[in-house]
Structures are given as structure tokens and as C-alpha cells.
FINUMI-951028 format. One record per residue (C-alpha): residue number from 1; x, y, z. Coordinates in steps of 0.001 Angstrom, whole numbers, plus 500000, padded with zeros to 6 digits. Layout:
BEGIN
NUM, X, Y, Z;
...
END
This chain:
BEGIN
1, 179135, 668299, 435120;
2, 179000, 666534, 431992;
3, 181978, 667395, 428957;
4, 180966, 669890, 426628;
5, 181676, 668908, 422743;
6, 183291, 671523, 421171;
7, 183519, 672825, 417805;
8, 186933, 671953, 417471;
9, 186117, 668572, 418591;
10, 183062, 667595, 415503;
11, 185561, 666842, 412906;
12, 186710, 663300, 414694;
13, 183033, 662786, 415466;
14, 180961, 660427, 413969;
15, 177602, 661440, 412226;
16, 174844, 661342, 414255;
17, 173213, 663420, 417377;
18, 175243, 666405, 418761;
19, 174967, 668933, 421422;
20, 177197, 672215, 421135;
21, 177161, 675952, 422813;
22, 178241, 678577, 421565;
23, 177370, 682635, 420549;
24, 175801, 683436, 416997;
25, 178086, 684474, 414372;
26, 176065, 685322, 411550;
27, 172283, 684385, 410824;
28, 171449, 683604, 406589;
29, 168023, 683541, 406760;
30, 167177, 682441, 402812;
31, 163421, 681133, 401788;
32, 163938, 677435, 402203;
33, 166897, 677091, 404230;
34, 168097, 679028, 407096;
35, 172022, 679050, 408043;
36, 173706, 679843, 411317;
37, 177425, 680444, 412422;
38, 177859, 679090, 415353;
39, 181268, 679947, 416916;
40, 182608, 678988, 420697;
41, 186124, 679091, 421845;
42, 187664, 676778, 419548;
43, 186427, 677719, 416506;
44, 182965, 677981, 413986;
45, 180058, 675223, 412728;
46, 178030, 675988, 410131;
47, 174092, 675136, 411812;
48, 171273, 674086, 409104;
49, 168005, 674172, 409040;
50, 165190, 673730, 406464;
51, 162872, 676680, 406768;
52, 159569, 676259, 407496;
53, 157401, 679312, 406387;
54, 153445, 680273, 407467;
55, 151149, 678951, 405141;
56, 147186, 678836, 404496;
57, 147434, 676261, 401437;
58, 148756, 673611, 403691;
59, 148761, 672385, 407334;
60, 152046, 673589, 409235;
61, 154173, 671747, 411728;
62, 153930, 673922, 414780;
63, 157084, 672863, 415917;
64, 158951, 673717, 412573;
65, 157647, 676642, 412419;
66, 158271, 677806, 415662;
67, 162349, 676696, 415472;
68, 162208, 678536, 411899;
69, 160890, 681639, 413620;
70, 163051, 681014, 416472;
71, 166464, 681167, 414149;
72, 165192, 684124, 411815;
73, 164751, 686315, 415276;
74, 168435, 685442, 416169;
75, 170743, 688176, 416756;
76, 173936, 688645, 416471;
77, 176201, 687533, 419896;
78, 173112, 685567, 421074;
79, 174224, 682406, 423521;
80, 173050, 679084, 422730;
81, 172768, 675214, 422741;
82, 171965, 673725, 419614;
83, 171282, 669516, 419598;
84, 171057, 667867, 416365;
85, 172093, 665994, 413779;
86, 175741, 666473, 412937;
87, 176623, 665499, 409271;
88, 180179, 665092, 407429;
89, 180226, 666947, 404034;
90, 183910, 668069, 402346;
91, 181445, 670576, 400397;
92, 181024, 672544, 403636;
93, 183745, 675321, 403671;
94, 183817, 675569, 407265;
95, 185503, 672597, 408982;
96, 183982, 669675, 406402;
97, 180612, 669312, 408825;
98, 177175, 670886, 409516;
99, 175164, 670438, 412033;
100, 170504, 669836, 411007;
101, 169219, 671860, 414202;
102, 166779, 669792, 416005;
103, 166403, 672288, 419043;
104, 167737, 675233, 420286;
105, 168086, 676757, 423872;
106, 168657, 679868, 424010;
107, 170995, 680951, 427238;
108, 171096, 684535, 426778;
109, 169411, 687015, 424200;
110, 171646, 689663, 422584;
111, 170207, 693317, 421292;
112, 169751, 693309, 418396;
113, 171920, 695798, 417206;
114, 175085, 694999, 418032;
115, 177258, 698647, 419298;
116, 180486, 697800, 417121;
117, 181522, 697164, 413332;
118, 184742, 695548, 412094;
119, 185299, 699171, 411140;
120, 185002, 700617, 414423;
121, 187763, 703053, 415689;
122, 190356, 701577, 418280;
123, 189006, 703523, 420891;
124, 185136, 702862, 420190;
125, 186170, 698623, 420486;
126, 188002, 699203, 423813;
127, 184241, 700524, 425027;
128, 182977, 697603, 424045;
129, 186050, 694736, 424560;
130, 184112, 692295, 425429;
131, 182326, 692212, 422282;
132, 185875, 692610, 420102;
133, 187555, 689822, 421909;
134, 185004, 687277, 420177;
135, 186652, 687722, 416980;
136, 188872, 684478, 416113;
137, 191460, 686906, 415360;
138, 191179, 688240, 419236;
139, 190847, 684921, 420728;
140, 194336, 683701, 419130;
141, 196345, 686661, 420371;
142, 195273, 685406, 424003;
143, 196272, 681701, 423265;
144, 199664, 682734, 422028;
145, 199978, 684608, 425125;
146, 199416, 681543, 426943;
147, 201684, 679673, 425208;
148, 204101, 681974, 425238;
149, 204022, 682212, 429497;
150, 203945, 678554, 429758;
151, 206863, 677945, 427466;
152, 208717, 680263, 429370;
153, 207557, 679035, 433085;
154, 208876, 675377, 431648;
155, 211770, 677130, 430802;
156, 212376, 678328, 434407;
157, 211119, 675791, 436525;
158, 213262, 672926, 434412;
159, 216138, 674815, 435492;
160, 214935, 674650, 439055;
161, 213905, 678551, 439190;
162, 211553, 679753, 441825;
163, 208358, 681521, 441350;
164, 208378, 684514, 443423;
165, 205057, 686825, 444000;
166, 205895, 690076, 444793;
167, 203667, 692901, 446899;
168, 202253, 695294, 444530;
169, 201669, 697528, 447359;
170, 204658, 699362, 448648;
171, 205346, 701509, 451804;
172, 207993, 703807, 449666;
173, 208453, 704230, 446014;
174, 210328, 701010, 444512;
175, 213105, 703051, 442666;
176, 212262, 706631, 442223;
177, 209561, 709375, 442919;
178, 208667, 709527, 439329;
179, 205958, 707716, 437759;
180, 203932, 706062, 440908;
181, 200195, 705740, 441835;
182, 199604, 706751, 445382;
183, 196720, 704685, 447413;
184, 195360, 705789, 450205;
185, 196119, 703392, 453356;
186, 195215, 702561, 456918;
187, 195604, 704986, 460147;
188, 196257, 708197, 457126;
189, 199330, 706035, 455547;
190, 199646, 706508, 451829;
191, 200922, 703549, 449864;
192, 202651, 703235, 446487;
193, 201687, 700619, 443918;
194, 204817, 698673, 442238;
195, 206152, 700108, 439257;
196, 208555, 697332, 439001;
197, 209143, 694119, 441188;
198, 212566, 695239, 440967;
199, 213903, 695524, 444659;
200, 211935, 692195, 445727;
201, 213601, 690408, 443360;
202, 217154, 691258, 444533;
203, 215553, 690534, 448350;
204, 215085, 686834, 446705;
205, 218960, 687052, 445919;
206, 219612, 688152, 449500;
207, 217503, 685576, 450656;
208, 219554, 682969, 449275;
209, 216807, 681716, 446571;
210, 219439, 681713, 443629;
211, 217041, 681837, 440771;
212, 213786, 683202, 440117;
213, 211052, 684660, 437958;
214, 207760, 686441, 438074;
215, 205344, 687137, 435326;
216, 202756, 689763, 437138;
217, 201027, 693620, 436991;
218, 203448, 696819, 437517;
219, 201897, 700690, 437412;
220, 203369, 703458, 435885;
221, 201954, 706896, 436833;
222, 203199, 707677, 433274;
223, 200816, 710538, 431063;
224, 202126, 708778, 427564;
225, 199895, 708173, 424588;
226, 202182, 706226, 422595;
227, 201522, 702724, 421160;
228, 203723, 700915, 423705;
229, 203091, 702728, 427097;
230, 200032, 701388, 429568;
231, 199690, 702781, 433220;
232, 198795, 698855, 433773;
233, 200792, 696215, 432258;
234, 202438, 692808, 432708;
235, 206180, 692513, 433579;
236, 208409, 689398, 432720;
237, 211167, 689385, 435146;
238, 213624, 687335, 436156;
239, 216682, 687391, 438719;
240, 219902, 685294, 438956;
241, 222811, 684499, 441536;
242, 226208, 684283, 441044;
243, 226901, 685783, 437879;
244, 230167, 687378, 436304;
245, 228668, 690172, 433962;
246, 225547, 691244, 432769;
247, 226299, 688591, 430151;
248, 225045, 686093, 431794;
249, 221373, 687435, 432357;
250, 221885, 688087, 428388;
251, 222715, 684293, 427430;
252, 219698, 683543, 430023;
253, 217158, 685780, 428393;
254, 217969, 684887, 424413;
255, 217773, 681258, 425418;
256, 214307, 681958, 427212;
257, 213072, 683930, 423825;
258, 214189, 681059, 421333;
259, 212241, 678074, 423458;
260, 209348, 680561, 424208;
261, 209153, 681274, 419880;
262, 209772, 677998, 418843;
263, 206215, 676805, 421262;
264, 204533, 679903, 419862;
265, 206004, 678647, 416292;
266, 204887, 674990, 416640;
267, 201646, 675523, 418270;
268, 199810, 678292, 416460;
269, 202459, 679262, 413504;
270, 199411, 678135, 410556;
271, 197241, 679927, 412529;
272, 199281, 682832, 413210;
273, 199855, 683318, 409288;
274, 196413, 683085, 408304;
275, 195167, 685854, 410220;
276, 197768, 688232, 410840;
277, 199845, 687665, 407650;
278, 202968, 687625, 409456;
279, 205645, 684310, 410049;
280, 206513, 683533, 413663;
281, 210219, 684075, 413987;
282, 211843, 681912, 415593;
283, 215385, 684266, 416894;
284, 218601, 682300, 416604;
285, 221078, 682066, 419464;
286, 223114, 683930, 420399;
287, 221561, 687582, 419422;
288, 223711, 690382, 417892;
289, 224927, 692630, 420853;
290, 226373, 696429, 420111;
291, 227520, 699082, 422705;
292, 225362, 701813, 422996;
293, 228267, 704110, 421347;
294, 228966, 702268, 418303;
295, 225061, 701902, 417874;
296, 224682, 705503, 418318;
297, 227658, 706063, 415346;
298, 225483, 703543, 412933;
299, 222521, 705771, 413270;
300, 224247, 708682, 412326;
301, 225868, 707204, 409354;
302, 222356, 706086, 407757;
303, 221678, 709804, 408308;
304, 219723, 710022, 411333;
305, 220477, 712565, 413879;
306, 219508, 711464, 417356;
307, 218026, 714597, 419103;
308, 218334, 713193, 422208;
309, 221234, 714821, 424847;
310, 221671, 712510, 427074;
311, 223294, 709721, 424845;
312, 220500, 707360, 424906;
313, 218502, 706209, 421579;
314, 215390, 708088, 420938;
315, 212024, 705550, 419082;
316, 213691, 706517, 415578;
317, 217197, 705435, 416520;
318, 216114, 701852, 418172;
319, 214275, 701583, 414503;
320, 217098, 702584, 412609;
321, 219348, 700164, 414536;
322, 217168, 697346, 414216;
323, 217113, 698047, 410478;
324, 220878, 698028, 410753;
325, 221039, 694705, 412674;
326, 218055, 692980, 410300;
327, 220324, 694202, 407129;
328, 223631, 692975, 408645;
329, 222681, 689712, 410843;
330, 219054, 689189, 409656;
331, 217962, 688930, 413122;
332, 214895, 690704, 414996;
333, 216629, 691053, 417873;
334, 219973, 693288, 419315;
335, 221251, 693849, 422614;
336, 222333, 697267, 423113;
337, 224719, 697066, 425731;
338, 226961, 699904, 428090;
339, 224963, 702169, 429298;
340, 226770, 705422, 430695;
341, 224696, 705527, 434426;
342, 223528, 708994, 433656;
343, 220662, 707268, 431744;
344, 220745, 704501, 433837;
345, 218971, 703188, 437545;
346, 221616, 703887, 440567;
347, 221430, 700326, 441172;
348, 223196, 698852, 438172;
349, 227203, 697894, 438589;
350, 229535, 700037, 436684;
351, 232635, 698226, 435109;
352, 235375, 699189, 436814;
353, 237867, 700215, 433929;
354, 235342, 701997, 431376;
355, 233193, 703290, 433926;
356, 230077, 702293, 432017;
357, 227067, 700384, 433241;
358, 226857, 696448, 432864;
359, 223573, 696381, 431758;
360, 222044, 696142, 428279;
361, 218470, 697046, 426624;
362, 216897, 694578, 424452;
363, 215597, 695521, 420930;
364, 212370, 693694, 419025;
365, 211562, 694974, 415674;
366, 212988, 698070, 416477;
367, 211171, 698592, 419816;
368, 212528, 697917, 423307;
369, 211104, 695105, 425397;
370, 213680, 694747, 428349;
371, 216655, 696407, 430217;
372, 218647, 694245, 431862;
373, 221941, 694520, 434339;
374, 223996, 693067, 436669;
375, 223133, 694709, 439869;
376, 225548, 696717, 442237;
377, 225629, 694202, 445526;
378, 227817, 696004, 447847;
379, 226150, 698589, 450130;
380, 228736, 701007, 450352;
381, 229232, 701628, 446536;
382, 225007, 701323, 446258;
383, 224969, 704570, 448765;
384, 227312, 706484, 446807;
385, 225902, 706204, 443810;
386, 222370, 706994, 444883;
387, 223409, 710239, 446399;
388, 224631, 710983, 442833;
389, 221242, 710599, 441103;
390, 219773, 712692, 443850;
391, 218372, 710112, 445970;
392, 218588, 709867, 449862;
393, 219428, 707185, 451316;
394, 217400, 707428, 454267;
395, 214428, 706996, 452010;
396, 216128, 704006, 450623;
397, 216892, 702132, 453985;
398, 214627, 699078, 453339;
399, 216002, 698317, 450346;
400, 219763, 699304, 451428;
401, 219291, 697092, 454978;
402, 219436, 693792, 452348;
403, 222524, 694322, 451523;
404, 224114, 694814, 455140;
405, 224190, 691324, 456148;
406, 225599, 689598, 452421;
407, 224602, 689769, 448946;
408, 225907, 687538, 446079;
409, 226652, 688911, 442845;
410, 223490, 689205, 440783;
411, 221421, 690819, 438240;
412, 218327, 690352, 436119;
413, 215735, 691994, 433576;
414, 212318, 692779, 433199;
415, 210344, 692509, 430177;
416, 206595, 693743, 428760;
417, 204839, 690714, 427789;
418, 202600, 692911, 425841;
419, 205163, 694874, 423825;
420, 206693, 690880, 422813;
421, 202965, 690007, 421618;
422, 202472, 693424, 419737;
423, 205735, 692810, 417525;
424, 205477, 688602, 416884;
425, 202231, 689663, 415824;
426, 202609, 693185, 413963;
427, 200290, 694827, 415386;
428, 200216, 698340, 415977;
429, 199581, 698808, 419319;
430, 199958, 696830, 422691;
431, 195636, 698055, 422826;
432, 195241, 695275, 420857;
433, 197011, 692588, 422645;
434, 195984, 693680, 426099;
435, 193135, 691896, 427658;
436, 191796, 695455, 429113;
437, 193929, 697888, 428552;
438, 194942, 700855, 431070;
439, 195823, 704216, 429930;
440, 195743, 707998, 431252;
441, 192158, 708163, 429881;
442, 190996, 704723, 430249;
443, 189733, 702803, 433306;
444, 187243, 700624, 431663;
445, 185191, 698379, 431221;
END
């Protein structure tokens, strides 16, 4: 298979005879010169040619017309392969070149009225993604994504971390009975997909693997509208051995977030600004970190009254903090740190002299992306404090059964790379920065 040329590619070409692909753009079809828009994944090329119109005065070149014909029928989202003559020309707005169209092949007719508008509502472009994603606007949000993944897989795996694929299907719910799809399974079995890889990755600890990450799906049966929630989503997680505190997945995960920015920043920062208006910021190290209590006392002093009654933050108080944190540090990001385990998973390790959990949520822009702990290791204290959230341990026994033959200390987080792409971008919703996005109402395309 020969090397497409792509558009990106034209600029440090040298006049003369080119072959690109791509989909039509726009189509200017004026009386003596037609103009094309011919975009692919890298970018647009402006496509030329002199128009050639039916005549009786004088004889016609069949072929002319026939091309001219040809590009006025175009429609909009039409695949093709134009060969020609490319040109250099600093006059030329888009990218400094042209290309004179000598041919085209035409790969794939669109209709020709095309189903969305840039004014479409949110809900009419997710009918029709695959027509929105061929904005350049759309195409960038999925190249910072991978940038941002690979940044922070070279983060991991240069610290010798293992990659760890986890089962999404599971024989009992992974942490409670809330919030899971059920799937019908062999000989009348029903199985459970994985709202969180969360067990498997303390199994890695158990199994001796020391360090490791995943970047993968997780489910949540969860009936929520909002602009943050998906029943389908992709979850950043990591685990680590041998820690002292919950600190030490903190100083992990800030460290992560500054090298994973700063690629995002370098790579497509220009970019970044020119279509979404907003600067990548890079977070310095190490982020502001407030117990849940004082952060709870700073809302209420800037006049906000939490209605919440279980001591947690509500959406308004994680804004209001953030404000706080952005007015006092100038930083995006705050841990929020000692949970009480009311409002916490049984599984996280209470401190021993303030009786509060060693685990922390971490705040972007006044939204949470993560909770994070240090996890409790030892069986007997993991039993007990199930059977105080209600949970029976019987029904826990695969998970409980790693922790009868040794367990170092550990904990870890887990993180929505979609939420982290909503807020470096502003956007208002992770709809937009999901490839297809899952909701309560929303199983395709």
C-alpha cells in the first residue's frame, strides 16, 4: 500500500503533481472558477478549478466540462481523491497552497442534504456523531485525548508500572448493589458488568505486581442527566504497593497530571487556543490539599449553605471551593482530603487517632475527577467494617479470600478521562468529548 500525502504534509512539498483524499468541506461554485475545501484528518486544502461552462458559440472540451459538472454536483461530506497540480501561493488563506484539479475520483457520494447544522441541538448531533466528529474542532478533542493517555502511559511504564486489563464481566457486584448492569449469562447465571476495576486492582497488589495502571470502560447503572455522568465511560486508575498514607497515591497522581498537561501543552496548546479560546494549564506541583472540614467551613463563610447531611460537598460547594483555592493559590486543582467513612467505600483505611478516612477527592475547575485512598489491607478490620455499611461478607468472599494469605499496604485512585478533557477544554459537557456517548436514553449510533 502506497503512503498517502496528506494535507498536513503539502506545505513542505514542492510544486508540481499531487494526489490527496479527503471529504468535501464546502463547494464555491462561481462563473469562471470553481473552489473546493478539501479537508482529511490533518487539516484543509483549498482545490481550484477553472470552470468550464456549456456553450453553443464555441467548441467545448468534453473533459472540462465534465470535471466542471462533476465539482458543481459535489455535496457536502462527499469522499474523494483529487490529483493535480499543487501550487505555493502566501495569498491563499488556507495553509499558503492550492491545489489545479486535474481529476477527481469520487469514493463515496454523500446526500445531498446534509441532516445537521453548526446550530444543531446537542442531542440532534449525537444522532448523527459521525457527521459532528468531522469538524476540526471535534477531531482535536480526540488528539488531545491521545496525547493525554500516552503521556500518562510514559509516565507509568518509565517508572516500571504494569499494565493490568481487568474483566469487565463480574460474577458479583464489584463494591456494592447500587448502580450495576446485569447481563444475562450461561446455564441461567446472571453477570454484573464492572463499575469500577477497583477490587482487581488490589488482586494485582496481592499478587505481588507492586505498581500498576489501567486506562479502560466501567458501567454505572446510574439514571443521572447531569453534564458529567455517562452509564459508559473511561476510568484512569492506578494502584501502588507499599505506601505510608494516602499521600503517597496523592504525590503520584499530581506528578502524573503535570507531565500529562505539559504534552497536552506542548503538542496542541496553539491549537487548543484557537478553537476553544481557552490556555492549557499546565498545574504546578505539589497541589493545594484541604480536609474536607475546613473546606466545608470556607464554603459557608462565602455564604453558601451546603444542603447536603451527610458532610460531603454538594456540585455548588466543590465550585465554591475551587473558587476559594483559584483566589488563594491560583491553582485549578485541590485535594480534598479526610473523608468521615460514612460517605466513604468500606474498603478505605481509617487513621487510627482521628478516625477519619485516608483518602482524598480530587477537584478540576470545580468538578471532581478522582477519589483516591489508601486501602484497608488487613482482613479482619476489612470484615468489620463492611458489616457496618450493611454489606455481608459472604457476598464479599472473593474479594475478602485476597487478603487471607498477605497483602502489602496499598492504595490507589480512579479517574474519568472524560470529565479531565471536558474542563482543559471548557466545555460544557463530557457529550462533547466522548467518542459515543452512553446515557439513560442513549444507546446509539
Amino acid at each position: 500500500m502506497s503512503e498517502r500525502v496528506l494535507v498536513n504534509q503539502l506545505k513542505s512539498l514542492p510544486a508540481g503533481p499531487v494526489e490527496v483524499s479527503g471529504w468535501v468541506e464546502t463547494v464555491r461554485d462561481q462563473k469562471k472558477v470553481q473552489f473546493v475545501v478539501l479537508r482529511d484528518e490533518t487539516g484543509a486544502v483549498q482545490l481550484v478549478n477553472p470552470a468550464t461552462r456549456p456553450s453553443e458559440e464555441t467548441e467545448q472540451d468534453a473533459a472540462a466540462l465534465a470535471l466542471t459538472e462533476t465539482i458543481g454536483a459535489l455535496a457536502t461530506g462527499t469522499f474523494l481523491t483529487v490529483r493535480g497540480e499543487l501550487k505555493h501561493d502566501e495569498r491563499v488563506k488556507l495553509g499558503g497552497v492550492e491545489i489545479k484539479v486535474g481529476e477527481l475520483e469520487i469514493a463515496a457520494a454523500a446526500n445531498p442534504e446534509t441532516p445537521i447544522a453548526a446550530d444543531s441541538s446537542p442531542d440532534k448531533r449525537m444522532d448523527w456523531r459521525f457527521i459532528d466528529l468531522r469538524q476540526r474542532r471535534n477531531n482535536l478533542i480526540f488528539r488531545v485525548q491521545t496525547t493525554l493517555e500516552h503521556a500518562m502511559r510514559t509516565y507509568w511504564v518509565e517508572r516500571d508500572y504494569i499494565e493490568v486489563h481487568s474483566p469487565k464481566l463480574m460474577a458479583s457486584p464489584s463494591e456494592s448493589n447500587a448502580e450495576l448492569f446485569e447481563v444475562p449469562y450461561f446455564e441461567d447465571k446472571t453477570a454484573y458488568l464492572a463499575q469500577s476495576p477497583q477490587f482487581f486492582k488490589q488482586m494485582a497488589q496481592v499478587a505481588g505486581f507492586g505498581k500498576i495502571f489501567e486506562i479502560a470502560p466501567a458501567f454505572r447503572a446510574d439514571p443521572s442527566f447531569t453534564s458529567r455522568h455517562a452509564t459508559e465511560f473511561t476510568s484512569i486508575d492506578a494502584e501502588i504497593s507499599w505506601i505510608d498514607s494516602h499521600e503517597d497515591v496523592a504525590r503520584m497522581q499530581e506528578e502524573l497530571l503535570h507531565t500529562a498537561f505539559q504534552a497536552v501543552a506542548d503538542k496542541h496548546g496553539d491549537e487548543i487556543r484557537e478553537l476553544f479560546g481557552v490556555e492549557v494549564e499546565v498545574p504546578a506541583v505539589p497541589f493545594p490539599r484541604i480536609p474536607l472540614a475546613e473546606a466545608r467551613e470556607i464554603v459557608a463563610a462565602r455564604g453558601y449553605d451546603i444542603p447536603r447531611t451527610d458532610g460531603d460537598l454538594d456540585p455548588e460547594g466543590e465550585r465554591q471551593i475551587a473558587a476559594h483555592v483559584r483566589e488563594t493559590f491560583g491553582h485549578p486543582f485541590v485535594f480534598i482530603t479526610d473523608y468521615h467513612p460514612e460517605i466513604r467505600a468500606f474498603y478505605h483505611m481509617r487513621d487510627a487517632e482521628t478516625g477519619l478516612t485516608k483518602s482524598y477527592d480530587l477537584l478540576f475547575n470545580g468538578v471532581e475527577i478522582t477519589t483516591g485512598a489508601q486501602r484497608e489491607h488487613r482482613v479482619d478490620v476489612l470484615i468489620e467494617q463492611a458489616k457496618e455499611k450493611g454489606l455481608d461478607p459472604e457476598h464479599l468472599d472473593f474479594y475478602l479470600d485476597f487478603f487471607r494469605f498477605g497483602a502489602p499496604p496499598h492504595g490507589g485512585f480512579g479517574m474519568g478521562l472524560a470529565r479531565i478533557l471536558m474542563l482543559m477544554l471548557g466545555e460544557s459537557s463530557i457529550r462533547e468529548v466522548t467518542f459515543l456517548f452512553r446515557g439513560p436514553t442513549r444507546l446509539a449510533p
